[in-house]
mmJSON file of the N, C-alpha and C atoms, coordinates in Angstrom:
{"data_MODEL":{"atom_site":{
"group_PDB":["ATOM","ATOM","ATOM","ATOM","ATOM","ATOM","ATOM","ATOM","ATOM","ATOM","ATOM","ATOM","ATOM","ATOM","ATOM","ATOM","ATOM","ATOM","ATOM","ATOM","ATOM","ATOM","ATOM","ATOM","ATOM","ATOM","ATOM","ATOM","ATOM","ATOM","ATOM","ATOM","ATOM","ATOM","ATOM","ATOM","ATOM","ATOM","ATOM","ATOM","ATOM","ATOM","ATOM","ATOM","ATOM","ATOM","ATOM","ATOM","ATOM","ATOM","ATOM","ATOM","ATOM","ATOM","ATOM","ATOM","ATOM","ATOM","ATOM","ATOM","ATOM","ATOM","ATOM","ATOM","ATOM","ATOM","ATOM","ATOM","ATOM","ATOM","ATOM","ATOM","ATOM","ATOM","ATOM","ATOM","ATOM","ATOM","ATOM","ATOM","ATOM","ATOM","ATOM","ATOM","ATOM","ATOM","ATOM","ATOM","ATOM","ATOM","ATOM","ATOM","ATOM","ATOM","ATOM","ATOM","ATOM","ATOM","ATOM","ATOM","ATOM","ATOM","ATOM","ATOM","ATOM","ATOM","ATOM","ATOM","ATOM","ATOM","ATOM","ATOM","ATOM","ATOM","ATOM","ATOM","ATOM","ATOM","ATOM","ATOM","ATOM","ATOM","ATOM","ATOM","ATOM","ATOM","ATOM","ATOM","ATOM","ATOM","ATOM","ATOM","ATOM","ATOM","ATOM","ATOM","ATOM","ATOM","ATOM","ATOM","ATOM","ATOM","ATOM","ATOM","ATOM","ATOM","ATOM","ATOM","ATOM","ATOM","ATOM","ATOM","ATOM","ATOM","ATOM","ATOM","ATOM","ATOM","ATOM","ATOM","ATOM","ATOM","ATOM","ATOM","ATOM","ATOM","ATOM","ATOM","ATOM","ATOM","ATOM","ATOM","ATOM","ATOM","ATOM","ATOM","ATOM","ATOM","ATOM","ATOM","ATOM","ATOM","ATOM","ATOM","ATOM","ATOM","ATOM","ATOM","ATOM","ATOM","ATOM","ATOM","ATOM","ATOM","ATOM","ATOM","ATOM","ATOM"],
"id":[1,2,3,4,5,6,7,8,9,10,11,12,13,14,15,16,17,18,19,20,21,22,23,24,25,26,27,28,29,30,31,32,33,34,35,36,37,38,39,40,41,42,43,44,45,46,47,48,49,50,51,52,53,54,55,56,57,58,59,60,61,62,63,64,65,66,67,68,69,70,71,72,73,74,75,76,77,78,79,80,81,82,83,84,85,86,87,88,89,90,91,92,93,94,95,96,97,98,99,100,101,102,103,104,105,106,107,108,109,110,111,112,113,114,115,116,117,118,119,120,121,122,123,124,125,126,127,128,129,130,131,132,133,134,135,136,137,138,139,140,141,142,143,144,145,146,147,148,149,150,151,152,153,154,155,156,157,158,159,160,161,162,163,164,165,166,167,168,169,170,171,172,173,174,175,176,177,178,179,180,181,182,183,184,185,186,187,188,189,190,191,192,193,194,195,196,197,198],
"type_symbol":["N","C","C","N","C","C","N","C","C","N","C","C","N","C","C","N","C","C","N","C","C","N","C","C","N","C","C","N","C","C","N","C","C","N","C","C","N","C","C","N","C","C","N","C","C","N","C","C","N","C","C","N","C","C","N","C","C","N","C","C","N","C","C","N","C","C","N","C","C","N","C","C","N","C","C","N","C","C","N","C","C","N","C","C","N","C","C","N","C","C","N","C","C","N","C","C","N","C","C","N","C","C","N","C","C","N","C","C","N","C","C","N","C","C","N","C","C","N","C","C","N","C","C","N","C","C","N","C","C","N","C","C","N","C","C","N","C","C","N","C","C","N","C","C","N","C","C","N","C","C","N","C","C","N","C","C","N","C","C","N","C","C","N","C","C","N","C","C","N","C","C","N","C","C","N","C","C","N","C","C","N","C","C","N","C","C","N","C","C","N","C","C","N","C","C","N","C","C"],
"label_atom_id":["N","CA","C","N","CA","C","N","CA","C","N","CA","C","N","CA","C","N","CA","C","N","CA","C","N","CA","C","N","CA","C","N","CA","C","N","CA","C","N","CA","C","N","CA","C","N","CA","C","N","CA","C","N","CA","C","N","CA","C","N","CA","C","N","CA","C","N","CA","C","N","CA","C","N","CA","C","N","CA","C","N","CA","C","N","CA","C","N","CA","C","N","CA","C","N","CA","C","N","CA","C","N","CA","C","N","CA","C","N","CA","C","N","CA","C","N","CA","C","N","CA","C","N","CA","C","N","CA","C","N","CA","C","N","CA","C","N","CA","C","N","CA","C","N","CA","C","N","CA","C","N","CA","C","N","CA","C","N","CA","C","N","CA","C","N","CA","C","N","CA","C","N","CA","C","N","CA","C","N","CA","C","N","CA","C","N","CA","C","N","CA","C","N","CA","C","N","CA","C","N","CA","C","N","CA","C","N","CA","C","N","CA","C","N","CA","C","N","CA","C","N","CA","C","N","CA","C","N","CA","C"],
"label_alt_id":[null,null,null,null,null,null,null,null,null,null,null,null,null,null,null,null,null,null,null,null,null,null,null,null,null,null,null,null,null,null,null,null,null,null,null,null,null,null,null,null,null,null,null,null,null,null,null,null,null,null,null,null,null,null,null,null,null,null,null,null,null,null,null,null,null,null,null,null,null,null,null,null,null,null,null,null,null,null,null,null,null,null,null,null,null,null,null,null,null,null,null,null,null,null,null,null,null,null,null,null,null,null,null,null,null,null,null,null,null,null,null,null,null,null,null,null,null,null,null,null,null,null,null,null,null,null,null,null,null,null,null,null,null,null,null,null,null,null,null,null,null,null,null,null,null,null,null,null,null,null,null,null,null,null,null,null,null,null,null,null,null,null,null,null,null,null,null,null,null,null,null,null,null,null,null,null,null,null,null,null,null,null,null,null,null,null,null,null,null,null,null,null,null,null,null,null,null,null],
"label_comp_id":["UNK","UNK","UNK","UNK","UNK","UNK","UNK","UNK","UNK","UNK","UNK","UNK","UNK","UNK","UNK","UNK","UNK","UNK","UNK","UNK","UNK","UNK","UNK","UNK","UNK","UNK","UNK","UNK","UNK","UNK","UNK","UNK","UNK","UNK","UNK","UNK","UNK","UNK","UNK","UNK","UNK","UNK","UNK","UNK","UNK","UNK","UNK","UNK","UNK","UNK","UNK","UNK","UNK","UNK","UNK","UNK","UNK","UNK","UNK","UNK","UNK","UNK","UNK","UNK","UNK","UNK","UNK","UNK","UNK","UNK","UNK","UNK","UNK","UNK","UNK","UNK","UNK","UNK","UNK","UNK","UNK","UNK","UNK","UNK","UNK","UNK","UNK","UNK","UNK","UNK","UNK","UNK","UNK","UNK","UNK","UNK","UNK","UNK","UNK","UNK","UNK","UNK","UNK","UNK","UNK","UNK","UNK","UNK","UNK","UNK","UNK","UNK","UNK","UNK","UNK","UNK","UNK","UNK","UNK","UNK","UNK","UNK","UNK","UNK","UNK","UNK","UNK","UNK","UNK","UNK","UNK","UNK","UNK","UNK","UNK","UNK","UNK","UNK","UNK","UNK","UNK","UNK","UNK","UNK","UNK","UNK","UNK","UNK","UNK","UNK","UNK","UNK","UNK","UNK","UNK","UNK","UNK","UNK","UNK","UNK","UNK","UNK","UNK","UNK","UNK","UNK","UNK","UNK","UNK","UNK","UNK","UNK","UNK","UNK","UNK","UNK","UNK","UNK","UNK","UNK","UNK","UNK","UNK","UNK","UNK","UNK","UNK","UNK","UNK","UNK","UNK","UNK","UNK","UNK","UNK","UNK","UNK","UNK"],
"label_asym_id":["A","A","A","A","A","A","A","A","A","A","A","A","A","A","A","A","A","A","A","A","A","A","A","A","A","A","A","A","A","A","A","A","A","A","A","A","A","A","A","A","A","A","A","A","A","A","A","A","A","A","A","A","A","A","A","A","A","A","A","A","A","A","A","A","A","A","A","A","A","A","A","A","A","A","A","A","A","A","A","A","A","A","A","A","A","A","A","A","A","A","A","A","A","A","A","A","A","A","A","A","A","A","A","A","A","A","A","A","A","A","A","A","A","A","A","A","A","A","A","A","A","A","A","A","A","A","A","A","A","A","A","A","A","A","A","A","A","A","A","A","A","A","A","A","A","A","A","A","A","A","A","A","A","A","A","A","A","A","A","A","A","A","A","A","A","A","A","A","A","A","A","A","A","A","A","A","A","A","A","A","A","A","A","A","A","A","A","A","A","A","A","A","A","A","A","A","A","A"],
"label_entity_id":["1","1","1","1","1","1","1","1","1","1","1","1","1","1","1","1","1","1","1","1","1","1","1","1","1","1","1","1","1","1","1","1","1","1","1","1","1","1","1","1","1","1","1","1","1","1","1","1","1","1","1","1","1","1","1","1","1","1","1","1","1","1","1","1","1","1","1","1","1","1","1","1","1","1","1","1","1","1","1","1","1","1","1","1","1","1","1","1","1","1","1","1","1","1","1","1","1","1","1","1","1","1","1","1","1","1","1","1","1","1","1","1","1","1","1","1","1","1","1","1","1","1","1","1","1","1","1","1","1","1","1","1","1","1","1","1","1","1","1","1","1","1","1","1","1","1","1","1","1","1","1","1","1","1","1","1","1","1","1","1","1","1","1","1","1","1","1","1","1","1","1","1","1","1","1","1","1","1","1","1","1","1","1","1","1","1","1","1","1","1","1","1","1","1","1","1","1","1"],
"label_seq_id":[1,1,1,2,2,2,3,3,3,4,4,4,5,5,5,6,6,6,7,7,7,8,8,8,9,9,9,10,10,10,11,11,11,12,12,12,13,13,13,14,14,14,15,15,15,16,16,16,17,17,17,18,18,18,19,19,19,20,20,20,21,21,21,22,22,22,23,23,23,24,24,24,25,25,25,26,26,26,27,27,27,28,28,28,29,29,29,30,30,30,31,31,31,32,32,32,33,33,33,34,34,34,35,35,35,36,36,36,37,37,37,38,38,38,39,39,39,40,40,40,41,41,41,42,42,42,43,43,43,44,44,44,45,45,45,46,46,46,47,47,47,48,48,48,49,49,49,50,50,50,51,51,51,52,52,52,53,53,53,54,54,54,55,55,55,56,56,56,57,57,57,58,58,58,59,59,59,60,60,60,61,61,61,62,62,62,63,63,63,64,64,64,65,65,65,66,66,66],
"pdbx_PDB_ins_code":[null,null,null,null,null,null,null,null,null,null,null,null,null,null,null,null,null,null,null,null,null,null,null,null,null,null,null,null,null,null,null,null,null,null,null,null,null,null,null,null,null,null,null,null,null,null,null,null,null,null,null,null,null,null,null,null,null,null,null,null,null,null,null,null,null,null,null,null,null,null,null,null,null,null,null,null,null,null,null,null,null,null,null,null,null,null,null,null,null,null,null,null,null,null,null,null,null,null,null,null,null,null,null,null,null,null,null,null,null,null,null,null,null,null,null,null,null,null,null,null,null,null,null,null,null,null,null,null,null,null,null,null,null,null,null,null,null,null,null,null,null,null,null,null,null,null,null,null,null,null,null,null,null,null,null,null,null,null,null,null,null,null,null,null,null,null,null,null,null,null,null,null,null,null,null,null,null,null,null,null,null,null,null,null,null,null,null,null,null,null,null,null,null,null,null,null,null,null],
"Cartn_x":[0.851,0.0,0.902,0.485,1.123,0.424,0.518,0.047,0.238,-0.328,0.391,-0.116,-0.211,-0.517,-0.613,0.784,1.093,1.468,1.203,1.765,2.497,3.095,3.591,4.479,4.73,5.351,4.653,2.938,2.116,2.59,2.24,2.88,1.548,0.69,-0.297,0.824,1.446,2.704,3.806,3.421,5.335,5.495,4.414,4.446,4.937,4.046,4.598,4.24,5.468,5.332,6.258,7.11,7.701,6.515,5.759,4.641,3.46,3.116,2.517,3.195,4.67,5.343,4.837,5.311,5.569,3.594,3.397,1.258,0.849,1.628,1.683,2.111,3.342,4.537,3.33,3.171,2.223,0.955,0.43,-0.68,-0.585,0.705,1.028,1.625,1.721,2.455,4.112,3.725,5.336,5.961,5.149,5.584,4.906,5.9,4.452,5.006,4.501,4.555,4.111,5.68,5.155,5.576,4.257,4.264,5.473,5.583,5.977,5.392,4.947,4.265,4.822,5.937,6.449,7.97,8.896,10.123,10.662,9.82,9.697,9.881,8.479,7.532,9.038,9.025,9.998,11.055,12.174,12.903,12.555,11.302,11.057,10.905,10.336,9.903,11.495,12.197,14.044,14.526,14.021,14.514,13.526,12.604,11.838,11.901,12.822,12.592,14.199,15.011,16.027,16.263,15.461,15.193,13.981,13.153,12.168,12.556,12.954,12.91,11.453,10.809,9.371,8.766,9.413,9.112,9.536,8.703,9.403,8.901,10.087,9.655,9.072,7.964,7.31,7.595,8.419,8.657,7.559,7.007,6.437,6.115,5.889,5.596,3.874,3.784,2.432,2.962,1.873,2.307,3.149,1.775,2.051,3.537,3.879,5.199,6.669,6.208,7.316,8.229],
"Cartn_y":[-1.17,0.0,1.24,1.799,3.555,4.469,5.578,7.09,8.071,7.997,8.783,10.509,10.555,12.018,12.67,12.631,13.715,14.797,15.321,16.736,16.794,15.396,15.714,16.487,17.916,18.978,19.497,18.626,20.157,20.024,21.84,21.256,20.617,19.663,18.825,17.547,17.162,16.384,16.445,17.418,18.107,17.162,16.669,16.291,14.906,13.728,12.584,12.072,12.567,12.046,10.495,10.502,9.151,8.293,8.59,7.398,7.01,8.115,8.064,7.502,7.571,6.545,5.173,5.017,3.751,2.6,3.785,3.06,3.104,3.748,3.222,2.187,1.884,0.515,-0.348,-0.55,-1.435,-1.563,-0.734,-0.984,-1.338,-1.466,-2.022,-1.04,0.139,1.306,0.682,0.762,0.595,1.794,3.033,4.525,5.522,6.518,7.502,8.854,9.281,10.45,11.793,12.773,13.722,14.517,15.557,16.669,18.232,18.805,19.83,21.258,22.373,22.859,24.326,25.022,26.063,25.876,26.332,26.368,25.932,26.827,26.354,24.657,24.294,22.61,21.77,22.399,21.872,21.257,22.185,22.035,20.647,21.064,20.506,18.606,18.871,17.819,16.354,17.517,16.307,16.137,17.238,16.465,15.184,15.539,14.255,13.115,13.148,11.797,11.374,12.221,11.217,11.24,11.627,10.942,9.51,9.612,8.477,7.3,5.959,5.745,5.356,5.559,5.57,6.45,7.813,8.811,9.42,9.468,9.512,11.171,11.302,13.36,13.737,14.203,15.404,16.742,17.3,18.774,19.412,21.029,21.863,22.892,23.821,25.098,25.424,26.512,26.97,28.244,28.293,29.516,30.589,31.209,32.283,32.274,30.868,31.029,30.945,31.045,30.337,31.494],
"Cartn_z":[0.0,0.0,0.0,-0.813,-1.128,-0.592,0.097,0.517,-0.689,-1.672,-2.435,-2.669,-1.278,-0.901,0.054,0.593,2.408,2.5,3.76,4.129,5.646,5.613,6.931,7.663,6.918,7.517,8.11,7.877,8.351,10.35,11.254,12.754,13.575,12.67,13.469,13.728,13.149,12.95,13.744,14.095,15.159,16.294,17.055,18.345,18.345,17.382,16.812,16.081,15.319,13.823,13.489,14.525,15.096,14.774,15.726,16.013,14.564,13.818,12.639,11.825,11.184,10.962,11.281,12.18,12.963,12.654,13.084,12.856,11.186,9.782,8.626,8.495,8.819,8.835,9.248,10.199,11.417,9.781,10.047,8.53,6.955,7.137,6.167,4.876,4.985,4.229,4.146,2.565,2.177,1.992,1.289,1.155,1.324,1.506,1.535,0.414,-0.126,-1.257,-0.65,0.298,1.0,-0.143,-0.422,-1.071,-0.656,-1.455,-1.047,-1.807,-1.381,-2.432,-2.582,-1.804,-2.042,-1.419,-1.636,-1.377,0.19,1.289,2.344,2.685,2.458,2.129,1.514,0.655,-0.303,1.061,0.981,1.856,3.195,3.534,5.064,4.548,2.96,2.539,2.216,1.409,1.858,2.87,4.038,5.31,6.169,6.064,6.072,5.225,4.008,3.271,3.646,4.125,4.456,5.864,6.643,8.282,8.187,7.219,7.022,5.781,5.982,4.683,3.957,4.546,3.905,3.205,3.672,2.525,1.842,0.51,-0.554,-1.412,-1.872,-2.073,-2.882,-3.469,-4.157,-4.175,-4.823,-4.448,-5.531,-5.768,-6.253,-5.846,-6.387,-6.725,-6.821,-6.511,-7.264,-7.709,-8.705,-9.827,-9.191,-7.614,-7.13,-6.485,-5.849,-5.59,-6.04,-7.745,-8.383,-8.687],
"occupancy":[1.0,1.0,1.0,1.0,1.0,1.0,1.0,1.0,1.0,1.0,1.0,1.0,1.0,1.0,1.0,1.0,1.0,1.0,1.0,1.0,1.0,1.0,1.0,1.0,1.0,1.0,1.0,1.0,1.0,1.0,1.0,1.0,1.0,1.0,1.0,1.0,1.0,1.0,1.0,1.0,1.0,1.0,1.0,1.0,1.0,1.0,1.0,1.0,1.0,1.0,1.0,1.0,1.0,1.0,1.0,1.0,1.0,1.0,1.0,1.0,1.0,1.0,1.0,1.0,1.0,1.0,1.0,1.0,1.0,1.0,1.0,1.0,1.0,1.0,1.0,1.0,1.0,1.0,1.0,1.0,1.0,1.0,1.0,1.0,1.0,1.0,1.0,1.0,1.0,1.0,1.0,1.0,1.0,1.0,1.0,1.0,1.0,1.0,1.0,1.0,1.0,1.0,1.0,1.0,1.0,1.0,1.0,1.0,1.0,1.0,1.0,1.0,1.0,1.0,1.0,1.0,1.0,1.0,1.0,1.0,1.0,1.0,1.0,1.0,1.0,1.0,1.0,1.0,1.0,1.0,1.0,1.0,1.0,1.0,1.0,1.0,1.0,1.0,1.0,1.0,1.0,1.0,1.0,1.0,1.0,1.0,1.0,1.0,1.0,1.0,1.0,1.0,1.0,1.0,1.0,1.0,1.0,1.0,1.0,1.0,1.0,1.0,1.0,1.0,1.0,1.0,1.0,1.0,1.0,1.0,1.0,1.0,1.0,1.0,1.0,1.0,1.0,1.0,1.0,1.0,1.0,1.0,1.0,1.0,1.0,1.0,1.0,1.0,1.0,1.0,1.0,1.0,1.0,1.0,1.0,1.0,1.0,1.0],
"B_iso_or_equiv":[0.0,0.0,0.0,0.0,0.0,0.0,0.0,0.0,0.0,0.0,0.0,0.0,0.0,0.0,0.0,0.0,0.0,0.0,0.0,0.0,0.0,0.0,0.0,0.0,0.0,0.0,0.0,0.0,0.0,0.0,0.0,0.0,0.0,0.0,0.0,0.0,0.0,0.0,0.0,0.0,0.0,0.0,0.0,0.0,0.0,0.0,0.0,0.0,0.0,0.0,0.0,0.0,0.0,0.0,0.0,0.0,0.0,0.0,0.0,0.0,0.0,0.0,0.0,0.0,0.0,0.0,0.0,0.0,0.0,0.0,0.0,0.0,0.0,0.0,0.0,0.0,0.0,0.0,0.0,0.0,0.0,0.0,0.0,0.0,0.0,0.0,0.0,0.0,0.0,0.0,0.0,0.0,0.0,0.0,0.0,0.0,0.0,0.0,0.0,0.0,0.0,0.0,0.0,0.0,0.0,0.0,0.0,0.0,0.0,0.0,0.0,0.0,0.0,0.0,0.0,0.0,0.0,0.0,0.0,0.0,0.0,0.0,0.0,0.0,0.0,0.0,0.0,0.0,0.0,0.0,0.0,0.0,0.0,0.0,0.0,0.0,0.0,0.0,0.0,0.0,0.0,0.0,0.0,0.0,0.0,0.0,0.0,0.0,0.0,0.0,0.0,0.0,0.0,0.0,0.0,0.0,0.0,0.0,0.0,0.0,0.0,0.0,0.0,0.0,0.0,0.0,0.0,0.0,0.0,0.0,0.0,0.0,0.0,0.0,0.0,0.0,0.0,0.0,0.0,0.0,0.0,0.0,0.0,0.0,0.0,0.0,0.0,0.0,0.0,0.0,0.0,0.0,0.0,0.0,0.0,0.0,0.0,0.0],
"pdbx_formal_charge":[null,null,null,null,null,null,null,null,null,null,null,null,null,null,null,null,null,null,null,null,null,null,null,null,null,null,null,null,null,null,null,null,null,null,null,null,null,null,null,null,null,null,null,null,null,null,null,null,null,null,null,null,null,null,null,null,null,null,null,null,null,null,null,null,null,null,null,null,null,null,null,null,null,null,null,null,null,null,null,null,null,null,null,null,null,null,null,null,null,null,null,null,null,null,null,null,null,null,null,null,null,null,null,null,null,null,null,null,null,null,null,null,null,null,null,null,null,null,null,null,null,null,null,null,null,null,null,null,null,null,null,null,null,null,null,null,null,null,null,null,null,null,null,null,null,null,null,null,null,null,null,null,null,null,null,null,null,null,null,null,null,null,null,null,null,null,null,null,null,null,null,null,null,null,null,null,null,null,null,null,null,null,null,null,null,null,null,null,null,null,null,null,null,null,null,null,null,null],
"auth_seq_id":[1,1,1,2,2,2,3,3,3,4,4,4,5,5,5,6,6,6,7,7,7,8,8,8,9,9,9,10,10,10,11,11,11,12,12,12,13,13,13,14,14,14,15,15,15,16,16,16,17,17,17,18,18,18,19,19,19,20,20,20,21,21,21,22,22,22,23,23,23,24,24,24,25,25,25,26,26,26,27,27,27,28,28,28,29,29,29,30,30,30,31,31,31,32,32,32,33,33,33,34,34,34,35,35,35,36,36,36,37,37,37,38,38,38,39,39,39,40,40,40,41,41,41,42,42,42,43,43,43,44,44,44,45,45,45,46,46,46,47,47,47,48,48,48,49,49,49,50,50,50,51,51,51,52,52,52,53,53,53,54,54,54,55,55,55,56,56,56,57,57,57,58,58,58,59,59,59,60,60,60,61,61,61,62,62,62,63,63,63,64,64,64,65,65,65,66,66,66],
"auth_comp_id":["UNK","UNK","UNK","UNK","UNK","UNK","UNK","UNK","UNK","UNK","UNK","UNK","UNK","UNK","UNK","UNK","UNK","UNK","UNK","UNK","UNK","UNK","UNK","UNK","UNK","UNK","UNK","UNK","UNK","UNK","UNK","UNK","UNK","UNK","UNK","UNK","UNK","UNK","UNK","UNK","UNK","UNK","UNK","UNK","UNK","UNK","UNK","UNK","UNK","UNK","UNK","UNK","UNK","UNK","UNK","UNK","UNK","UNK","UNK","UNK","UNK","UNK","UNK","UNK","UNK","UNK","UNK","UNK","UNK","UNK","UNK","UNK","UNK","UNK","UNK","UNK","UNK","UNK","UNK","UNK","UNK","UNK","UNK","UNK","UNK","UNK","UNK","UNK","UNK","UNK","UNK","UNK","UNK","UNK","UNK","UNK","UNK","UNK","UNK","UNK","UNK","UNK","UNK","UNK","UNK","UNK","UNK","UNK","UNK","UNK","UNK","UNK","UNK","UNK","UNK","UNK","UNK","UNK","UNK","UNK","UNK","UNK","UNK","UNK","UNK","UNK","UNK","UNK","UNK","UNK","UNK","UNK","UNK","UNK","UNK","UNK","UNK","UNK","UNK","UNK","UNK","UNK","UNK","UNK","UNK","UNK","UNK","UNK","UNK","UNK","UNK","UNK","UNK","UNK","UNK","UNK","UNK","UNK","UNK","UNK","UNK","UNK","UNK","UNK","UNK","UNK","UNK","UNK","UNK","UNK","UNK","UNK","UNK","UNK","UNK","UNK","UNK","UNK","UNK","UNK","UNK","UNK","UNK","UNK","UNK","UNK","UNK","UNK","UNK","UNK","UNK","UNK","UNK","UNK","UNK","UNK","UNK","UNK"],
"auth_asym_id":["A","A","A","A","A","A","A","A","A","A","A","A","A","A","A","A","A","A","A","A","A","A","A","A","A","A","A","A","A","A","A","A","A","A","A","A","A","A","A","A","A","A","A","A","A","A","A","A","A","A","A","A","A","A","A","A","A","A","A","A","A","A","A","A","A","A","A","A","A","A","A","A","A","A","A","A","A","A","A","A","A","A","A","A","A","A","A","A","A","A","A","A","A","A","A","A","A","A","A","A","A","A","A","A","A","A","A","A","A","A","A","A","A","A","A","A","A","A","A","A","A","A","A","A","A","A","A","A","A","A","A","A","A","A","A","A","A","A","A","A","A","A","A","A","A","A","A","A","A","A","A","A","A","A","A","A","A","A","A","A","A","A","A","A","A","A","A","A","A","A","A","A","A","A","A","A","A","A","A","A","A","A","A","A","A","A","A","A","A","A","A","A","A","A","A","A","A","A"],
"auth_atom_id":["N","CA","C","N","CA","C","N","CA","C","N","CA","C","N","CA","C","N","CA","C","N","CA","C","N","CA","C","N","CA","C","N","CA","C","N","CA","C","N","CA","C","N","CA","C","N","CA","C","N","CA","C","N","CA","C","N","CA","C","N","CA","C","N","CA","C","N","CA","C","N","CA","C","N","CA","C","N","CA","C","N","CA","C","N","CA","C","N","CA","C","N","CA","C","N","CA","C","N","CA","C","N","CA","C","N","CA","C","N","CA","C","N","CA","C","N","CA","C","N","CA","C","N","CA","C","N","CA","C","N","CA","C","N","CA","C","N","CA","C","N","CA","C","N","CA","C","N","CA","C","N","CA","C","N","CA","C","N","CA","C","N","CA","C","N","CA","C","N","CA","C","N","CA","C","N","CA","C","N","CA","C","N","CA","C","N","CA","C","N","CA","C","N","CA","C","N","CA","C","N","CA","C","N","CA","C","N","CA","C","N","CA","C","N","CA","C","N","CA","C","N","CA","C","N","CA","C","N","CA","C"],
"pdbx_PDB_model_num":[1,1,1,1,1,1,1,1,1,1,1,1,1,1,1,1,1,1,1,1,1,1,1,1,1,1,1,1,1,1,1,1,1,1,1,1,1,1,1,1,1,1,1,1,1,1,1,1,1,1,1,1,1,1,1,1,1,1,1,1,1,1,1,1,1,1,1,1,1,1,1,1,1,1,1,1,1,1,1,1,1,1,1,1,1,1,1,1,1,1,1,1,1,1,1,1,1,1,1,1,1,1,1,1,1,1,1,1,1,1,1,1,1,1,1,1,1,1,1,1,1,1,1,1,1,1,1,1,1,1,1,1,1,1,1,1,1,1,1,1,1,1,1,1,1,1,1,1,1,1,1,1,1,1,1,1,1,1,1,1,1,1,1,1,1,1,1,1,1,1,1,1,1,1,1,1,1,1,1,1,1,1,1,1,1,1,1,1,1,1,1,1,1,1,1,1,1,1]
}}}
């Protein structure tokens, strides 16, 4: 099973995101596809894919921020 649509930078996430990890794995998540949608995101989004090996990066833009 794939997620193929996260935002786990968002800070609903901040507290434990350890553990949300951990309860995909448990459910059977092989990956997850965290978005990134402005430069910020972006950023937050490669440090989360190489502290997780489960997630895997989406970077982008929207118009307004390009």
């Amino acid at each position: 099973m794939v997620d193929v649509h996260a935002h786990l930078d968002y800070p609903l996430f901040e507290e434990d995101l350890d553990e949300v990890i951990k309860r995909a794995k448990e459910a059977g998540v092989k990956a997850i596809i965290q978005n990134g949608i402005n430069p910020k995101t972006n950023r937050k989004t490669l440090e989360l894919a190489e502290r997780y090996d489960i997630i895997k990066p989406a970077l982008g833009l929207y118009p307004i921020d390009a």
